[in-house]
C-alpha positions in Angstrom: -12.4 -32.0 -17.1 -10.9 -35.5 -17.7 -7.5 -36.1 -19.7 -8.6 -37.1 -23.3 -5.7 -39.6 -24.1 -2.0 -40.1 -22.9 0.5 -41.8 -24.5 2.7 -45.1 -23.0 5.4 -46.9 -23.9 5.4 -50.5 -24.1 8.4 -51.4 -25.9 10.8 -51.6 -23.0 7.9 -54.5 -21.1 7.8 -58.1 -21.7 4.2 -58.9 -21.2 1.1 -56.6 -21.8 -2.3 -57.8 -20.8 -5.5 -55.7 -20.9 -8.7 -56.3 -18.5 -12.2 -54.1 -18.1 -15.2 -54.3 -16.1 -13.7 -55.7 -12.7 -16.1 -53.4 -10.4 -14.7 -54.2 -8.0 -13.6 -57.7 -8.2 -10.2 -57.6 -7.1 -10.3 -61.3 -5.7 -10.4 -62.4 -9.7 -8.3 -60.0 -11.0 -5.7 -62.1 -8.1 -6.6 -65.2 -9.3 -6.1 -64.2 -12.9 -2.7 -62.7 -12.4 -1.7 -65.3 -10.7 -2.4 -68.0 -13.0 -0.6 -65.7 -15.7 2.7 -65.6 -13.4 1.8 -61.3 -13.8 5.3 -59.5 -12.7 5.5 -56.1 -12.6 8.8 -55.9 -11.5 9.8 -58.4 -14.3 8.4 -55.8 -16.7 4.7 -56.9 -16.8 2.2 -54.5 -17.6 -2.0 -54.4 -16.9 -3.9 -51.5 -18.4 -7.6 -51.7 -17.3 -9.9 -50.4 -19.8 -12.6 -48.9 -17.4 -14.8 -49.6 -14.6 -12.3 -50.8 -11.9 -15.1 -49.7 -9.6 -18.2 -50.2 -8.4 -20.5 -53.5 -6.8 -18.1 -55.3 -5.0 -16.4 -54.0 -1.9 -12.6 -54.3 -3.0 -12.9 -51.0 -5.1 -10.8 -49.3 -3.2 -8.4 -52.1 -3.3 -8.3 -51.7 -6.8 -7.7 -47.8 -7.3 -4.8 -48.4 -4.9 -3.5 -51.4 -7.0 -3.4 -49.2 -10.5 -1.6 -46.3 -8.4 1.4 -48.9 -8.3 4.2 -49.2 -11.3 2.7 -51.8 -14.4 -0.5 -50.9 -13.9 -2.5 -48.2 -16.2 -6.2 -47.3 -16.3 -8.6 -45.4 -18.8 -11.5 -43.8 -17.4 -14.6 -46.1 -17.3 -17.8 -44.7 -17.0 -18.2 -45.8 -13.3 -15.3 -43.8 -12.3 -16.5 -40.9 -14.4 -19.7 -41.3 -12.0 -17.4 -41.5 -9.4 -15.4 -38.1 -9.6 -18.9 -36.4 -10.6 -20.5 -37.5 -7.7 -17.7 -36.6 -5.2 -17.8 -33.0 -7.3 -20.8 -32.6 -6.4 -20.7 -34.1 -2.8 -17.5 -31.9 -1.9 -19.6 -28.7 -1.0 -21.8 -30.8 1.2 -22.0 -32.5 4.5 -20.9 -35.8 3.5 -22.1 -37.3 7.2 -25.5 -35.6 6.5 -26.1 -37.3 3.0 -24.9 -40.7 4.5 -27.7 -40.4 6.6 -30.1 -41.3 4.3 -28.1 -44.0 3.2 -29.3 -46.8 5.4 -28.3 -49.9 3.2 -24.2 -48.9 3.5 -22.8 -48.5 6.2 -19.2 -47.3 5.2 -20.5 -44.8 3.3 -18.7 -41.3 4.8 -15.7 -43.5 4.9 -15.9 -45.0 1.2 -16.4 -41.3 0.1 -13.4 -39.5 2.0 -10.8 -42.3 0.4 -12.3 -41.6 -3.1 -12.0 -38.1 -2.4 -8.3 -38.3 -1.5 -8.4 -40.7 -5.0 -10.3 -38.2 -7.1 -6.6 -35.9 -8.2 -5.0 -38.6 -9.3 -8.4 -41.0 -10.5 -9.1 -37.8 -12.5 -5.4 -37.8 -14.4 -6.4 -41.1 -15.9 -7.2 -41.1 -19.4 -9.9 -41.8 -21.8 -7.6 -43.8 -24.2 -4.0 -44.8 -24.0 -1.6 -44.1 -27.6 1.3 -46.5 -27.9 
């Protein structure tokens, strides 16, 4: 069961800026922070609105970068995929499903770092209160 909503505070930040639908494009969401001059440690704050992952190869990239302090996430529906699929992959053979995955090679790899992701990809909310 996912978290429904948790509540932040954003009075004590500087700067709050919102993106969604990266999916895994972490090489724009550089770009974009830094044209914006984006500190954290100045007080900065990002809060994706869903679908970090997904497409692009930097996804994991990504879920690592919102584990780190100014960065939030809600639940997108491609990480609600996500933690349903590796629910239902965790009482199989991982190697053996990756087998009939031709077209991706990093498959069993991919899926054992989202699986050590899934505890704290699952604590994300659906919606953020302020």
């Amino acid at each position: 069961m996912y978290h429904q909503h948790q509540t932040i505070n954003l009075h004590n930040h500087q700067r709050t800026f919102f993106v969604g639908d990266l999916h895994g494009r972490k090489d724009l969401l550089d770009e974009e922070l830094a044209r914006i001059d984006f500190r954290p440690e100045n007080g900065d704050v990002l809060i994706s609105v869903g679908d970090l992952i997904d497409y692009n190869s930097d996804s994991m990239e990504l879920l690592k970068l919102f584990r780190t302090p100014g960065f939030h996430a809600v639940l997108g529906n491609h990480e609600c995929f996500m933690l349903d699929t590796i629910n239902l992959l965790e009482n199989e053979d991982i190697y053996s499903i990756a087998n009939f995955i031709k077209d991706i090679e990093d498959v069993p790899t991919t899926l054992k770092e989202q699986m050590k992701d899934k505890k704290k990809i699952a604590q994300w909310p659906k919606a953020l209160n302020r």
